[in-house]
C-alpha positions in Angstrom: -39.6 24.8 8.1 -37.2 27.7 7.4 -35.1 25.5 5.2 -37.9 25.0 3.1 -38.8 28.2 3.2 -35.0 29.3 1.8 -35.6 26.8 -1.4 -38.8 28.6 -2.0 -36.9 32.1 -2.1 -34.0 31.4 -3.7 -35.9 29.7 -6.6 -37.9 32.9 -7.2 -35.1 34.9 -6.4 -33.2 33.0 -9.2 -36.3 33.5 -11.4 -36.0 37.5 -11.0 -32.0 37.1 -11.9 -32.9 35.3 -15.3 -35.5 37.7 -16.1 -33.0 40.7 -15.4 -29.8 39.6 -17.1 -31.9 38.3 -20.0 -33.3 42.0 -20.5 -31.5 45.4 -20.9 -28.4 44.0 -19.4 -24.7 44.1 -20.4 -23.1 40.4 -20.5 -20.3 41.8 -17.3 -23.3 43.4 -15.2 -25.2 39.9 -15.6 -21.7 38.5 -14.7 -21.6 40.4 -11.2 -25.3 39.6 -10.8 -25.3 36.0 -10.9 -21.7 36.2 -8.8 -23.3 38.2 -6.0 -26.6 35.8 -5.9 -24.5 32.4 -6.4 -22.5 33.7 -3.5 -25.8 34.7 -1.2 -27.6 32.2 -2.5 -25.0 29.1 -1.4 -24.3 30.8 1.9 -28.0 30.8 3.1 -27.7 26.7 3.1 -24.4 26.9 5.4 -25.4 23.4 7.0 -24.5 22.3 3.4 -22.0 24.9 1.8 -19.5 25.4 4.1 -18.6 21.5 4.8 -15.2 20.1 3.1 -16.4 19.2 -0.2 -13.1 18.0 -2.6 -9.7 18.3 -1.8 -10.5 20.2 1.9 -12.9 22.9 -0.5 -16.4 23.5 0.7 -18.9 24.1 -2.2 -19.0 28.1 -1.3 -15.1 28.1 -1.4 -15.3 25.9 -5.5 -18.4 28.8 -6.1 -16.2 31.3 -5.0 -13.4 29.9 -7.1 -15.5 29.6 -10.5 -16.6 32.9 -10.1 -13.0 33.8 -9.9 -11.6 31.5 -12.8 -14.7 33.0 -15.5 -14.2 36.3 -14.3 -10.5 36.6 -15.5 -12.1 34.5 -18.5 -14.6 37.2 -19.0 -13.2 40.2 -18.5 -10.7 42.3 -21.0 -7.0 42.2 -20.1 -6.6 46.1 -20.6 -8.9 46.4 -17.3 -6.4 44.3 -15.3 -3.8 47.1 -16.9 -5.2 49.9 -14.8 -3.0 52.4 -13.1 -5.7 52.6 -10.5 -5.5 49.2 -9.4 -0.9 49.7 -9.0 -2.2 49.8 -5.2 -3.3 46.9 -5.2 -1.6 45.2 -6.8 1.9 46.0 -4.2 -0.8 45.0 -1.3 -1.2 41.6 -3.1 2.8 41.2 -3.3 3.1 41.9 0.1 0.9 39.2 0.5 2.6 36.7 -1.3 5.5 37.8 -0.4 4.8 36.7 3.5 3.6 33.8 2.4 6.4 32.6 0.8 8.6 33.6 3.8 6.4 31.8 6.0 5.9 28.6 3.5 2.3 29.1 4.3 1.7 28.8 0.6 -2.6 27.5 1.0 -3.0 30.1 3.5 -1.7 32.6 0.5 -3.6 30.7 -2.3 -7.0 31.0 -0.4 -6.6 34.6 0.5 -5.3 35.6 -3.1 -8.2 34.2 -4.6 -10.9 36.2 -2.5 -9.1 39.3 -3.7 -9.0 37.6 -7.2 -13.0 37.9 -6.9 -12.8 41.4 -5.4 -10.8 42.1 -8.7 -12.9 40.5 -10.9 -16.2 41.8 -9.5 -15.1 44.9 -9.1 -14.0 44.6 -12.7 -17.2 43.7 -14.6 -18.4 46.2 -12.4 -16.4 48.8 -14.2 -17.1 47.9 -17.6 -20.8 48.2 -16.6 -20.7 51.2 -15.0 -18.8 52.4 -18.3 -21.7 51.3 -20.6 -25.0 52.1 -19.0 -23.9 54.6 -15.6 -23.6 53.8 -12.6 -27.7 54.0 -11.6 -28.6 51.9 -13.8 -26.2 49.4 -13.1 -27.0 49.5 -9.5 -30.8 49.4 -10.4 -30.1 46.4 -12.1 -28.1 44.9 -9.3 -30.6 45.0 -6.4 -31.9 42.5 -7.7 -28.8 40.1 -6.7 -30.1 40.7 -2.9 -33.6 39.9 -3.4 -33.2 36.2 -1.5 -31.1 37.6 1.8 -33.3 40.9 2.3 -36.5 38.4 2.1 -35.1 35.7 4.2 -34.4 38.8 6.6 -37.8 40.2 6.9 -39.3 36.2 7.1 -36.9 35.8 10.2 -37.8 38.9 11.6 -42.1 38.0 10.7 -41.4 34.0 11.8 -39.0 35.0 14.9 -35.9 33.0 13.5 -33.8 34.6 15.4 -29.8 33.8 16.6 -28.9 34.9 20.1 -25.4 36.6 19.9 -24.8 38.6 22.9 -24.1 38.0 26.4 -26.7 41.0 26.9 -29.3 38.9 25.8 -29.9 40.9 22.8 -30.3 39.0 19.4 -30.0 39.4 15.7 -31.9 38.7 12.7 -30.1 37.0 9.9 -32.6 35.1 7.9 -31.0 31.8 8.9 -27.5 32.7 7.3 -24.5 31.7 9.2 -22.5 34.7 11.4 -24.2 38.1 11.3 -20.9 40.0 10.4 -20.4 38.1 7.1 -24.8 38.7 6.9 -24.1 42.6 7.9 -21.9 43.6 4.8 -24.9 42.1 2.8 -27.4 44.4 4.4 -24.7 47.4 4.2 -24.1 46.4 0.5 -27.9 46.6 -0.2 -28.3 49.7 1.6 -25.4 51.5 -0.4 -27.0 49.7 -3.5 -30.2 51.2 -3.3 -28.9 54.6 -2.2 -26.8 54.8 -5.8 -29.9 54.4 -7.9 -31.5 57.3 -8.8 -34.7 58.9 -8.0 -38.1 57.3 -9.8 -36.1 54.3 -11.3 -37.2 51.8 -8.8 -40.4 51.8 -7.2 -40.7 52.8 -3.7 -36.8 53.9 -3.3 -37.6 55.6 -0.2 -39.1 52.8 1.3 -36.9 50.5 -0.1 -34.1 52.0 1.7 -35.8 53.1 5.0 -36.6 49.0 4.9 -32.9 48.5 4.2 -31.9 50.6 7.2 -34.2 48.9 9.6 -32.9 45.1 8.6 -29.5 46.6 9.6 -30.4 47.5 12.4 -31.9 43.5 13.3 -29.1 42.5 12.4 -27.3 44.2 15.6 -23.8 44.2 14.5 -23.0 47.7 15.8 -20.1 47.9 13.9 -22.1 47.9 10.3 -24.4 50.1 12.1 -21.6 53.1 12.1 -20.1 52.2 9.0 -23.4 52.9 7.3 -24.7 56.2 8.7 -23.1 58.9 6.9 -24.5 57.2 3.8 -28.2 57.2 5.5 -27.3 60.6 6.2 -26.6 62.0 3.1 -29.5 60.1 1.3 -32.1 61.7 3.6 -30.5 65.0 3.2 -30.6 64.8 -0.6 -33.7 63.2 -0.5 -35.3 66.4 1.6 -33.3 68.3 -0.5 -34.3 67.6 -3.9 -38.7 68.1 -3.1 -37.9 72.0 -1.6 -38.1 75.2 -4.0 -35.0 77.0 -4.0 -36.2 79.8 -2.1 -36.7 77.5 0.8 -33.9 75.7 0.4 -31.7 77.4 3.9 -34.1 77.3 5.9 -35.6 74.1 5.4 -32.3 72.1 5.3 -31.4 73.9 8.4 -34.3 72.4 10.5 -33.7 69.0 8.3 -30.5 69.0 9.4 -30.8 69.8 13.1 -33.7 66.7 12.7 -31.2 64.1 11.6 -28.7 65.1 14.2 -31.7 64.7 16.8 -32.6 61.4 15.1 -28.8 60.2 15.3 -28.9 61.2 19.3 -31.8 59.7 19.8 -30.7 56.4 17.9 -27.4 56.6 20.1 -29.2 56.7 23.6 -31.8 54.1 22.5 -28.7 51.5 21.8 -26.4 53.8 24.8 -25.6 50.0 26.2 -24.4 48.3 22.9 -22.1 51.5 22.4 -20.9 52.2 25.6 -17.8 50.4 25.3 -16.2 52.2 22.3 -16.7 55.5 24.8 -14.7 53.2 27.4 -11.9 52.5 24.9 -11.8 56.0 23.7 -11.0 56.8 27.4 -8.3 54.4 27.8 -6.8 54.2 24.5 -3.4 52.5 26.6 -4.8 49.0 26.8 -4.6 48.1 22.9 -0.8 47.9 23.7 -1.0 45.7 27.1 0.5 42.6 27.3 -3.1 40.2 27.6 -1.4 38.7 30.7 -1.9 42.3 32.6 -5.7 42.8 31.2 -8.4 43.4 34.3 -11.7 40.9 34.1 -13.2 44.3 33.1 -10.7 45.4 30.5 -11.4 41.8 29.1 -15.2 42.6 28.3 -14.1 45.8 26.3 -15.7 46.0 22.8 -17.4 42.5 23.9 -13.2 41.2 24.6 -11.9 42.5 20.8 -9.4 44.5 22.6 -8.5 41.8 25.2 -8.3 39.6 21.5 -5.7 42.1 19.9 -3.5 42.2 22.6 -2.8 38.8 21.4 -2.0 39.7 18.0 0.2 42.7 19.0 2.0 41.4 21.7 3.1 38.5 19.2 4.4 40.7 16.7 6.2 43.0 19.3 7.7 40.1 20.4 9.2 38.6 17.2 12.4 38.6 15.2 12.6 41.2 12.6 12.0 38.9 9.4 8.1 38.4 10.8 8.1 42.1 11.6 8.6 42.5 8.5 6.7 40.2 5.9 4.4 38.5 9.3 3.5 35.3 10.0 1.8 34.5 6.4 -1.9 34.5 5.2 -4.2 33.1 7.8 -1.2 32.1 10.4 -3.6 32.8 13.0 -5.4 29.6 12.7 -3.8 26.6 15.1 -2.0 29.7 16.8 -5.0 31.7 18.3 -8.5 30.7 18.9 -10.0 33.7 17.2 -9.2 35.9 14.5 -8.5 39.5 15.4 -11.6 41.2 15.0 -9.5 43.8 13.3 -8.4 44.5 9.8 -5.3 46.7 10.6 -3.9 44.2 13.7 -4.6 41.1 11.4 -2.5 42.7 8.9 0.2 43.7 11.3 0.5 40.1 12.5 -0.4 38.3 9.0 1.3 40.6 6.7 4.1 42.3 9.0 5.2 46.1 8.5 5.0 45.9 4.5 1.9 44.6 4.4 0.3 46.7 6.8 1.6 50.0 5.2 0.8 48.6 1.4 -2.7 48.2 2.5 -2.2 52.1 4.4 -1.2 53.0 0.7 -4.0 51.3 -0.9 -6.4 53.6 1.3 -4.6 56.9 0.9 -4.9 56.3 -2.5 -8.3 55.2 -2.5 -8.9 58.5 -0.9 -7.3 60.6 -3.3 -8.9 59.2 -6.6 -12.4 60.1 -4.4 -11.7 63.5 -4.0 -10.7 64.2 -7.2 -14.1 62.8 -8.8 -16.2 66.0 -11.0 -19.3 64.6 -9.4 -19.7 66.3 -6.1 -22.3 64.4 -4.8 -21.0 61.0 -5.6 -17.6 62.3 -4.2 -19.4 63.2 -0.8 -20.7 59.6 -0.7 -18.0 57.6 -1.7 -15.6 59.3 0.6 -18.3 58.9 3.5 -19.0 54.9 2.7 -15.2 54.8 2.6 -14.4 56.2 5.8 -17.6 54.2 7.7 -16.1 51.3 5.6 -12.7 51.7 7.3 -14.0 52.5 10.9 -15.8 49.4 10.7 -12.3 47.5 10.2 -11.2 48.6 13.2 -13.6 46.6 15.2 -14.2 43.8 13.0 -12.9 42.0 9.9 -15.1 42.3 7.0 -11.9 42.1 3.6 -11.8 39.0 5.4 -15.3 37.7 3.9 -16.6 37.6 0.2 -19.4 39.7 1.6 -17.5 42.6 3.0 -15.3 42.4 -0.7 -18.3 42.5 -2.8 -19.1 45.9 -1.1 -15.6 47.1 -1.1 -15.8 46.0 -5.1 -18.8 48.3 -5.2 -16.6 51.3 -4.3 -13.9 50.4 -6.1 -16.0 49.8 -9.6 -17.3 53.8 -8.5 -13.7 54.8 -8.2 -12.6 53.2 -11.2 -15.2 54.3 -13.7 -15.8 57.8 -12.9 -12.9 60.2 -14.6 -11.7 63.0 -12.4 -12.3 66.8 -13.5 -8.7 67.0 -15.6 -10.3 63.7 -17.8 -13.7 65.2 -19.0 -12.7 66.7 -22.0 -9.9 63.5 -22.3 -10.1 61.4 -25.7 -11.6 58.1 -25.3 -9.5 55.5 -23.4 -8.0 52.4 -24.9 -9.9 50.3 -22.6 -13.2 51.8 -24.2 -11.2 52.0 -27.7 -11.6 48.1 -27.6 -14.1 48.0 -25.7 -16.6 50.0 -27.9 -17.7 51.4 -25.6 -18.8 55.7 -26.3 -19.0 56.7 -22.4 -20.5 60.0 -23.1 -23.9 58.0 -24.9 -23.5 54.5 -22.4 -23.5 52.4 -25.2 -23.7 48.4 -24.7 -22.0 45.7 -26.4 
């Protein structure tokens, strides 16, 4: 019944997608659109998609390809030519680099085409945001998530539900897959909705309380944190903006003392689920045990994602200095361990080695900077927050590793890239919008 159900929405959802990229819509904003839906919309039939197709491919992996292979058709060489991207593009030598140490040349090819897409996305992204501003575009590109935020809520109404924990606690991920790849979705919308801007989409409030809530059925604690300081500030602002001046101190005050309550309440109500990153705080020693000296109870820290890095560090402690240095290769943990890391920094240590690991440090740091030096305040405060919850939530999980968690790491970067820091304001057209055509200060499209 719930397969049916999933044809049903994703042919209306791909009715809403025509209808939106064949109205007010730049040709590289309907690019990312149909990218993002494609990618939801294949992933929601899993049974199908994610089975060996040609050549050891599934049909998500070929989707994922296309998207990557019109992308770079698509989109302008001069964006490519970006001094913001130098970051990442010495992370994606290090890459190769280890995989041609290691001779674990498909492992490389797979993982350089995800960030391929990342680039790409994140690209058409950029060129969007440059024409018609950032709200619009992300108006536009709610759309995109119509199919897994309705599949969500039908789950949730139906009781589809997927039984993940030993606690007995379960999650609602309107029949996709895994709910960490289904989590960055539910992130992504929430971040989506929370960059459009008041009174251009119906029931924004709502919308986004809604957006909340599904993240919360999803019960992947780690989106959970990565997402709140963004909740946070929307609610602020959104108090914020409906006060008279005169009001304003003493009525963010109380507002501010409630969503500190509300945050303390939410953290006692779910006390059990996070009780074990209080545990590891407390013992911070056992990341660098050998896993041969773990308790049974240091085992079922962090539901055994410590116990599982021990494994990856403990490997790369013990090698010869060429892996230390360059790692094992891209995806060398398959056939070697039976799980991945369930973290984005030891994966890197162990796939990448030392230069990968700090090239990816780099990337961050940099990241970082080109936030804080942003002339918009507010979307400075934001970005920087969503970065930070974005990189806390690496730490317990893996989501670079998915298409999902790189469309919304594609959403920052797009933010990063398009919006010019204070010393740029009063700048002379770039060459990029030279050839373009594009006349950022009226968001003229093509």
């Amino acid at each position: 019944m719930f397969e049916g159900l999933k044809v049903v929405v994703g042919l209306i959802s791909f009715i809403m997608v025509y209808r939106t990229i064949t109205g007010n819509c730049n040709k590289y904003l309907a690019f990312a659109i149909c990218a993002i839906w494609l990618r939801f919309f294949l992933s929601a039939f899993h049974s199908i998609t994610y089975s060996s197709l040609v050549a050891g491919f599934s049909i998500n992996a070929l989707g994922s390809i296309g998207v990557a292979g019109l992308g770079l058709l698509l989109i302008p060489t001069a964006v490519f030519t970006l001094r913001k991207l130098f970051p990442y593009y010495l992370f994606f030598a290090a890459i190769a680099a280890s995989g041609i140490v290691n001779f674990e040349i498909p492992g490389t090819i797979n993982v350089l085409v995800k960030w391929c897409y990342f680039l790409v996305l994140s690209g058409a992204l950029f060129l969007s945001i440059r024409m018609q501003g950032h709200a619009e575009t992300f108006k536009k590109l709610a759309v995109a998530f119509v199919m897994p935020v309705t599949l969500q809520v039908f789950s949730f109404l139906l009781g589809e539900v997927k039984a993940t924990e030993a606690d007995g606690s379960a999650s609602y991920i309107g029949g996709y897959n895994h709910e960490a790849a289904f989590s960055m979705i539910i992130v992504s919308f929430v971040f989506v909705i929370g960059l459009t801007e008041r009174g251009s989409i119906k029931f924004r409030s709502t919308l986004f309380s809604l957006a909340v809530f599904l993240l919360i059925l999803v019960n992947y604690r780690t989106a959970m944190l990565a997402v709140l300081p963004t909740v946070a500030v929307f609610y602020y602002n959104l108090i914020e903006q409906r006060i008279r001046p005169s009001q304003k101190v003493s009525v963010m005050t109380i507002v501010s003392m409630v969503i500190i309550l509300a945050f303390m309440a939410l953290s006692i109500t779910m006390r059990e689920r996070f009780a074990d990153i209080g545990t590891l705080i407390s013992n911070l020693d056992v990341v660098l045990k050998a896993p041969i000296y773990f308790s049974e109870a240091e085992k079922d820290i962090m539901s055994a994602r410590v116990y599982i890095w021990s494994f990856y560090i403990n490997a790369f402690v013990n090698a010869d200095l060429l892996n230390q240095l360059f790692g094992f290769g891209p995806d060398s943990w398959r056939g070697v361990f039976a799980q991945y890391a369930h973290n984005t920094f030891v994966s890197y240590l162990y796939e990448y080695g030392l230069l990968g690991l700090l090239s990816f440090l780099l990337l961050c740091v940099s990241i970082v900077f080109q936030i804080l030096t942003l002339s918009d305040s507010g979307l400075k405060k934001l970005l920087l927050l969503s970065f930070f919850g974005f990189m806390a939530m690496n730490m317990a999980t893996m989501p670079l590793w998915n298409i999902e968690g790189l469309i919304f790491f594609s959403l920052i970067g797009a933010l990063v890239f398009a919006n010019k820091p204070n010393k740029q304001l009063k700048a002379p057209i770039s060459s990029i919008e030279k050839v373009m055509g594009i006349n950022p200060t009226q968001g003229n499209a093509i």
